[in-house]
C-alpha positions as CSV (number, residue, x, y, z in Angstrom):
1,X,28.1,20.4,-37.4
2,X,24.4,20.0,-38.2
3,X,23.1,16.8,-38.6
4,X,21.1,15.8,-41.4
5,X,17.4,15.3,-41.3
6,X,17.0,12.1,-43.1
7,X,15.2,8.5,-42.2
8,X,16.9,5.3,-43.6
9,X,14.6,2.0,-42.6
10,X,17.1,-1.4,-42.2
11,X,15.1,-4.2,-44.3
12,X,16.1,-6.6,-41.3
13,X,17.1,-6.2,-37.5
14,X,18.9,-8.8,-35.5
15,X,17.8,-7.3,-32.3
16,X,15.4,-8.2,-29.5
17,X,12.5,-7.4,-27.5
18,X,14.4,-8.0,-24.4
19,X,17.0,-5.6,-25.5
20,X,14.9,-2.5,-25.6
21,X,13.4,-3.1,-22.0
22,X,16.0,-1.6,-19.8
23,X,17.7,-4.2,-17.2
24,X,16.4,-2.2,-14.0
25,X,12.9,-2.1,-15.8
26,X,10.0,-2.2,-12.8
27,X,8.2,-4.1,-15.1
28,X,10.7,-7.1,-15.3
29,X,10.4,-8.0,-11.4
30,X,6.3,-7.9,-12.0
31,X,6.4,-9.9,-14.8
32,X,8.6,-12.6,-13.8
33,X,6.1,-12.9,-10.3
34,X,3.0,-12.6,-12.8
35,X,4.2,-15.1,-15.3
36,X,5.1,-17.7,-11.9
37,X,1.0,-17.3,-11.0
38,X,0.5,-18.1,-14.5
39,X,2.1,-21.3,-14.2
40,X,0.7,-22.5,-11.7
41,X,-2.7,-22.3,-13.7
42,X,-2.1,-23.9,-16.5
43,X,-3.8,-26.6,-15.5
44,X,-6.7,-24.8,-15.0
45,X,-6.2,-23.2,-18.6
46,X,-6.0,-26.4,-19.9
47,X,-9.5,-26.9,-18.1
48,X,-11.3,-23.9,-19.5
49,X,-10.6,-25.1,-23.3
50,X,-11.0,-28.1,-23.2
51,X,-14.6,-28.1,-25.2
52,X,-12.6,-26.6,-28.0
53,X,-10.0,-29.7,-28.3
54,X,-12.0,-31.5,-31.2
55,X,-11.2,-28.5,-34.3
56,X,-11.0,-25.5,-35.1
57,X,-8.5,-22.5,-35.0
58,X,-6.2,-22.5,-32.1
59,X,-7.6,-19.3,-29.3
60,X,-5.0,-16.7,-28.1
61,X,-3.2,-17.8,-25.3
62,X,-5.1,-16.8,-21.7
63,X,-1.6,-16.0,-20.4
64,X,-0.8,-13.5,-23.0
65,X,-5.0,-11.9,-22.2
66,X,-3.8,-12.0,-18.7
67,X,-0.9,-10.0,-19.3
68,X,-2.5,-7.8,-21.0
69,X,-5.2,-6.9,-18.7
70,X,-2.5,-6.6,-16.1
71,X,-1.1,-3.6,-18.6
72,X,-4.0,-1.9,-19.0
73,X,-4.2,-1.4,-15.1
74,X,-0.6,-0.4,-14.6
75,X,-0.7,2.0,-17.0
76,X,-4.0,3.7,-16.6
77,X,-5.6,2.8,-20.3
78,X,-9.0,2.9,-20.5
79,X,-10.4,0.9,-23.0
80,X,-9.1,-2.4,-24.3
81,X,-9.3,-0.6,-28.0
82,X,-6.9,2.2,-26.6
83,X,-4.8,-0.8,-25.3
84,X,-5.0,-2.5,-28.6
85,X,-3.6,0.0,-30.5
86,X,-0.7,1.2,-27.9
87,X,0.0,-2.4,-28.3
88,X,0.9,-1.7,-32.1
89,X,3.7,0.4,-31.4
90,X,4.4,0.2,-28.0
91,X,7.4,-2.3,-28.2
92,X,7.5,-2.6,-23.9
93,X,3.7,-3.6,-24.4
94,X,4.9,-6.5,-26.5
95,X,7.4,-7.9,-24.6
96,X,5.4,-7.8,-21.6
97,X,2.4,-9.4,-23.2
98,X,4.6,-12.1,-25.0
99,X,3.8,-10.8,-28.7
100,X,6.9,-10.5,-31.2
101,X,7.7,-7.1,-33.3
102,X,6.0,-8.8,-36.1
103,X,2.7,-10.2,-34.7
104,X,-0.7,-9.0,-35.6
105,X,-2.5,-7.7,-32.0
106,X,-5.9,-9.1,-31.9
107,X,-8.9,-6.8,-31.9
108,X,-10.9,-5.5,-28.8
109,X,-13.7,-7.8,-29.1
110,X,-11.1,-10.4,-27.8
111,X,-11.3,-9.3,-24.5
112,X,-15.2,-9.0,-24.5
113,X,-15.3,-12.8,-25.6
114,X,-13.4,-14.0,-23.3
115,X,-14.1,-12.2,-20.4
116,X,-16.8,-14.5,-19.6
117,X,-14.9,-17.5,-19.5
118,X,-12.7,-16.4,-17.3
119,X,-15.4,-15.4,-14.7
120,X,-17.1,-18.6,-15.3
121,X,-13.8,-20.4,-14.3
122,X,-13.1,-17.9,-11.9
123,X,-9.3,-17.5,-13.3
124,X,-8.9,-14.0,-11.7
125,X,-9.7,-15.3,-8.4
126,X,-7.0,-17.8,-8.9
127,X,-4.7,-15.3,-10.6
128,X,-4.8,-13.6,-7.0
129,X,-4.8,-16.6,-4.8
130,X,-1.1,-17.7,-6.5
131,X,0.2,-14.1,-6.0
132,X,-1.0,-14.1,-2.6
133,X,1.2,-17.6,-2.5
134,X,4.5,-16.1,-4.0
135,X,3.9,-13.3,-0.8
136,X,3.6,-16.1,1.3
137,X,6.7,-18.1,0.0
138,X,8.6,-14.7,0.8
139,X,7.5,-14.4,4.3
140,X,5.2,-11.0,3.4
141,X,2.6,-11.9,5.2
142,X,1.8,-12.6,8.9
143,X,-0.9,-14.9,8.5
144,X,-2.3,-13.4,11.6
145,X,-3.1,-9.4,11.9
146,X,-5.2,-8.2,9.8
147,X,-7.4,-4.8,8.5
148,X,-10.5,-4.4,6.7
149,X,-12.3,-1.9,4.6
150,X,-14.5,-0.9,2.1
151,X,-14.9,1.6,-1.0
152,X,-17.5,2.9,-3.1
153,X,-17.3,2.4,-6.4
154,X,-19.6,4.6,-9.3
155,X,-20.9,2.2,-11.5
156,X,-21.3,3.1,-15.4
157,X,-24.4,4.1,-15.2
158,X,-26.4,7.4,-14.8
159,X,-29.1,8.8,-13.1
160,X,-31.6,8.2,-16.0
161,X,-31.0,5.1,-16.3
162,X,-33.0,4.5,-13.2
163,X,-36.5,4.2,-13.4
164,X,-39.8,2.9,-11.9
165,X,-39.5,-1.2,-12.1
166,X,-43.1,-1.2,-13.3
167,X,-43.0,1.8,-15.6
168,X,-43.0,1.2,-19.5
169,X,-39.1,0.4,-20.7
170,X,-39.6,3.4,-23.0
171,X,-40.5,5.9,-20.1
172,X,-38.4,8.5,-18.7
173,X,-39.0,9.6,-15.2
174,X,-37.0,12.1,-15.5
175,X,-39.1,14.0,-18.0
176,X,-39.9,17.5,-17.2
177,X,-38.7,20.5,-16.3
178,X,-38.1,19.4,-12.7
179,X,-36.3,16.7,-13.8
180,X,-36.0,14.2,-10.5
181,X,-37.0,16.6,-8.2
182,X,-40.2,15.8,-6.1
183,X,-40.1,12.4,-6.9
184,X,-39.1,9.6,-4.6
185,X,-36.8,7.1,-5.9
186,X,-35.9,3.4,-3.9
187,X,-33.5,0.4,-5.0
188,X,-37.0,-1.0,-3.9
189,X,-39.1,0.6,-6.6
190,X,-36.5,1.3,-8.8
191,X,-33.9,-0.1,-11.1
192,X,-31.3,1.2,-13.9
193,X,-31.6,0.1,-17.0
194,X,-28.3,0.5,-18.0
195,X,-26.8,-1.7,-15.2
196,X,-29.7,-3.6,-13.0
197,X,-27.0,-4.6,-10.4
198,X,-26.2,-1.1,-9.9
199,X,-27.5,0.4,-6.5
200,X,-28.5,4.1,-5.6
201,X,-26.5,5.0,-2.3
202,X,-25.1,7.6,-0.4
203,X,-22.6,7.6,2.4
204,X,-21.6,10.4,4.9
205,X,-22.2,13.8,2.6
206,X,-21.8,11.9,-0.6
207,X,-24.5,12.4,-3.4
208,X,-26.2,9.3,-4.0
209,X,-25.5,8.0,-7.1
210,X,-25.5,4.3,-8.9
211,X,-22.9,2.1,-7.2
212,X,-21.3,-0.9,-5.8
213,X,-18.9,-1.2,-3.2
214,X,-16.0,-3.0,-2.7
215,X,-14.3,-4.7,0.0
216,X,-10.9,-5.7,0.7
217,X,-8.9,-7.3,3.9
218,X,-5.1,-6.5,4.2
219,X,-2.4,-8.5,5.8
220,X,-1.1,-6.1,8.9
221,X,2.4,-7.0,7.7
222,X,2.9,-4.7,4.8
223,X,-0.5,-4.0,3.9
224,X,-1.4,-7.0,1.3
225,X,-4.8,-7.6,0.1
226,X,-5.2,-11.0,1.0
227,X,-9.3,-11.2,0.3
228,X,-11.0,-8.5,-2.2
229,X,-14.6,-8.8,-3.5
230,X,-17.8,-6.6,-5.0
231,X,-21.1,-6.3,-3.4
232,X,-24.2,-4.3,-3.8
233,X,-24.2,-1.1,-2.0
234,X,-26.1,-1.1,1.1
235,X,-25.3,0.0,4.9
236,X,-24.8,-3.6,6.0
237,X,-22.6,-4.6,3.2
238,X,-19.1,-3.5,4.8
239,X,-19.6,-5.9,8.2
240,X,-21.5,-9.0,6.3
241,X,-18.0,-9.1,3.7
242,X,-16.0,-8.7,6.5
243,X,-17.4,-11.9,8.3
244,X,-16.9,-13.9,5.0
245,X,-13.6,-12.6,4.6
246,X,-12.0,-12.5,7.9
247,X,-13.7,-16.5,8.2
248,X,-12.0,-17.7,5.2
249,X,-8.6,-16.0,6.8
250,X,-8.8,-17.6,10.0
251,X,-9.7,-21.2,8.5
252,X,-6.3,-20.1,6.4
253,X,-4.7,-19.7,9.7
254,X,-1.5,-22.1,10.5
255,X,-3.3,-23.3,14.2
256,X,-7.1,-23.0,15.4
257,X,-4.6,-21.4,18.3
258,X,-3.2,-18.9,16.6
259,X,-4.6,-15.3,17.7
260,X,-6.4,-13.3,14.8
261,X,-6.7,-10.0,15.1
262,X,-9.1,-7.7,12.7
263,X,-8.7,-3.7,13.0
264,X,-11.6,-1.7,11.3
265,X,-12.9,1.9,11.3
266,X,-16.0,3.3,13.7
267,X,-18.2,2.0,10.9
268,X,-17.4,-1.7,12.1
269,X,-18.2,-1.1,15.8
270,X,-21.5,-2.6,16.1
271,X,-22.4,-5.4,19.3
272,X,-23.5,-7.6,16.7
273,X,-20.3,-7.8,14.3
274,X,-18.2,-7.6,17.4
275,X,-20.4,-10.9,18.5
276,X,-19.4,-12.8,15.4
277,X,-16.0,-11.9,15.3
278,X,-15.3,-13.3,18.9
279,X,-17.5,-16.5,18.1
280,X,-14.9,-17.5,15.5
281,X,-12.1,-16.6,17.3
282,X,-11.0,-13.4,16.3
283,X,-9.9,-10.5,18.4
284,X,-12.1,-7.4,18.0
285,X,-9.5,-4.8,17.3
286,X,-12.3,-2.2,15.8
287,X,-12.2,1.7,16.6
288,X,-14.6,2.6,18.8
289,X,-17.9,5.1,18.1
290,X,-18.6,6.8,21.4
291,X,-20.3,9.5,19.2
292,X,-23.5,10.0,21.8
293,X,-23.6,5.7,22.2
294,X,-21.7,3.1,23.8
295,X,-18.8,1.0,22.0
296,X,-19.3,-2.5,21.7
297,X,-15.3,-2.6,21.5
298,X,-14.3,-3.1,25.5
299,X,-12.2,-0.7,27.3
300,X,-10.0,-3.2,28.4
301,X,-9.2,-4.3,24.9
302,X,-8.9,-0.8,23.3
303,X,-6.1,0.1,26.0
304,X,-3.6,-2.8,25.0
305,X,-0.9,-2.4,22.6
306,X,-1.7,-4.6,20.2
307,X,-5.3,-2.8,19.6
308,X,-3.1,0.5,19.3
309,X,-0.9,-1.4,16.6
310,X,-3.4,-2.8,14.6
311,X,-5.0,1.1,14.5
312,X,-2.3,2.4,13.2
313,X,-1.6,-0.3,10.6
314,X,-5.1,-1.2,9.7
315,X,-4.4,2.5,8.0
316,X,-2.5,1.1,5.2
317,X,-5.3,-0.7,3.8
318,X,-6.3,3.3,2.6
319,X,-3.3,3.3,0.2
320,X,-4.8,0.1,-1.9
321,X,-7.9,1.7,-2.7
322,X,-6.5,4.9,-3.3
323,X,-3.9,3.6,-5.9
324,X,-6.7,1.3,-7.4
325,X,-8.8,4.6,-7.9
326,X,-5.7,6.9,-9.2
327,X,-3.6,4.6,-10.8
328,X,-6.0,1.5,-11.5
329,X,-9.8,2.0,-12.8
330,X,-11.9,1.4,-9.9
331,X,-12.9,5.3,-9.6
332,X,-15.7,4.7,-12.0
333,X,-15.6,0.7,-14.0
334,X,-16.7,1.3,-17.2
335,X,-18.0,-2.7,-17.1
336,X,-21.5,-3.4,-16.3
337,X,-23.0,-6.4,-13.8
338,X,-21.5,-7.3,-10.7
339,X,-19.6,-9.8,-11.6
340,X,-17.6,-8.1,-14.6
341,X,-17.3,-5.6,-11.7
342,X,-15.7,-8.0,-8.8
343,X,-13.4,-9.9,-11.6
344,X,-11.9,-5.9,-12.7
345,X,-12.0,-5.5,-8.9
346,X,-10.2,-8.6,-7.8
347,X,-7.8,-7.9,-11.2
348,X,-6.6,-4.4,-9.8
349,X,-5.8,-5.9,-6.4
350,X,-3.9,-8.2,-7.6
351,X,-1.8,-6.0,-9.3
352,X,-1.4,-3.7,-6.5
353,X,-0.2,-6.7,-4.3
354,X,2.4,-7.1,-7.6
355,X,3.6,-3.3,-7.4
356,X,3.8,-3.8,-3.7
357,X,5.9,-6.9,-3.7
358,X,8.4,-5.6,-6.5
359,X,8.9,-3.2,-3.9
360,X,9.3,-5.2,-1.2
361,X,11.7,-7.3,-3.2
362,X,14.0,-4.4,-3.7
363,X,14.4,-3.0,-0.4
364,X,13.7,-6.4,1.6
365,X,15.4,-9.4,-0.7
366,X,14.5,-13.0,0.8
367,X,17.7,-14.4,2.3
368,X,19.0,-17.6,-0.1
């Protein structure tokens, strides 16, 4: 028997949110990690508004902001207008976020206001440091073996955007049939307008195009980012971040005792990185670049087994930038200035460490 095509609306419904998210949800284990973090910030949330205590219209809670920004890289959406309105509708969005079926969603110029405030209170940074502790609680992390890397990422900005530093605003170098050709163009001389932290750089056959590059240092363990951060594109940038982060890692360390071991690509086998790393303690376990020079990495040390482990882990740390650029937005940011770009950067880590750890929490439960 044919059913009929009609639409009846009830006037009320006495279900809720929670019962349209299904029990085996992915999102419920992600959330209930994300919303510990949260927590343990309030404080800190408590800190950022407190110039607003003496009036005036109570702001949106940074929890639910966080929540959503979390969304919007787990699901791929690209603008914080698309995510506004999938928000409408979208009654997983809602529960996630904390907003009830009948709650107005705030408009996209939200997010632009208060992105600020949380970069000048560094609450992402935080935000990543507490997941990093729930890891740690669980035993995810070594503490002690480490791998480092870095990515380019393609700023939003173009080619014409960069001009001559001393050339009129309203000039266009690229004028002319020839458009760039014959011309020679420098992050000395030049600068985009668009995004003046943005750097022209090429690596390997790459084109050289505006960017930044980021930098991240996974835990051996199950390939945690423990340290992420934005710099300016450069040649020098990869081993200068790695110092700063692999330093902060072994002053985390439980004992100054404690071996720390760093695995990195050929691009990291230079004497002088190789230098630092043993001056702070840290065993060199980089690959070695025998391409017509001589490794700084010792034989010796590149025939044990533990510099064969850590080149075979130190692989893993591939997989975060690789999901950060499919899955997450760090392909191309469509935010401009380095630090808009490091907070989105940090952001997307830390919610690849959350996808990671649901995981983890599935197929290796803590013992009670």
């Amino acid at each position: 028997m044919r059913g009929p095509d009609t639409y009846t609306e009830g006037l009320f419904t006495m279900r809720r949110l929670d019962d349209f998210v299904p029990a085996n949800h992915p999102l419920r284990r992600i959330r209930v990690m994300a919303n510990e973090a949260l927590a343990e910030m309030d404080g800190l949330f408590s800190a950022m508004y407190e110039a607003d205590i003496k009036g005036g219209r109570p702001s949106i809670a940074p929890e639910k902001l966080m929540r959503a920004m979390l969304l919007q890289i787990l699901f791929s959406v690209r603008s914080e207008r698309q995510l506004m309105e999938q928000t409408r509708y979208n009654l997983l969005f809602r529960w996630f976020i904390g907003l009830a079926m009948d709650d107005l969603v705030w408009v996209p110029t939200v997010f632009t206001k208060n992105r600020q405030r949380l970069i000048e209170h560094e609450a992402v940074v935080v935000f990543f440091n507490e997941v990093i502790q729930t890891a740690h609680k669980k035993h995810w992390l070594s503490g002690e073996h480490f791998s480092v890397d870095g990515t380019l990422i393609q700023a939003w900005a173009g080619h014409k955007s960069f001009v001559n530093k001393d050339a009129d605003k309203d000039s266009d170098d690229s004028s002319g049939p020839g458009g760039f050709k014959g011309t020679t163009r420098s992050n000395a001389t030049h600068a985009s307008k668009t995004d003046p932290d943005a750097r022209l750089y090429r690596k390997g056959k790459t084109a050289s195009e505006l960017r930044y590059m980021g930098h991240t240092l996974t835990d051996n363990r199950h390939g945690l980012v423990v340290n992420a951060r934005v710099t300016h594109a450069d040649g020098h940038a990869e081993r200068e971040a790695a110092k700063v982060m692999i330093h902060d890692a072994r002053q985390a360390a439980a004992s100054a005792d404690v071996e720390v071991t760093l695995g990195a690509d050929k691009g990291y086998d230079a004497a002088e990185f190789i230098e630092e790393l043993q001056r702070m303690k840290v065993t060199p376990h980089i690959a070695q670049n025998k391409s017509g020079r001589r490794s700084a990495v010792p034989d010796e040390m590149a025939a044990t087994e533990g510099y064969a482990l850590s080149q075979r882990k130190r692989k893993l740390i591939e997989q975060g930038f690789g999901w950060a650029k499919f899955v997450g937005p760090i392909r191309q940011v469509m935010v401009r200035g380095i630090r808009k770009v490091d907070q989105l950067f940090v952001m997307t880590m830390a919610v690849y460490n959350l996808v990671r750890m649901r995981t983890l929490g599935e197929v290796r439960p803590v013992a009670g």
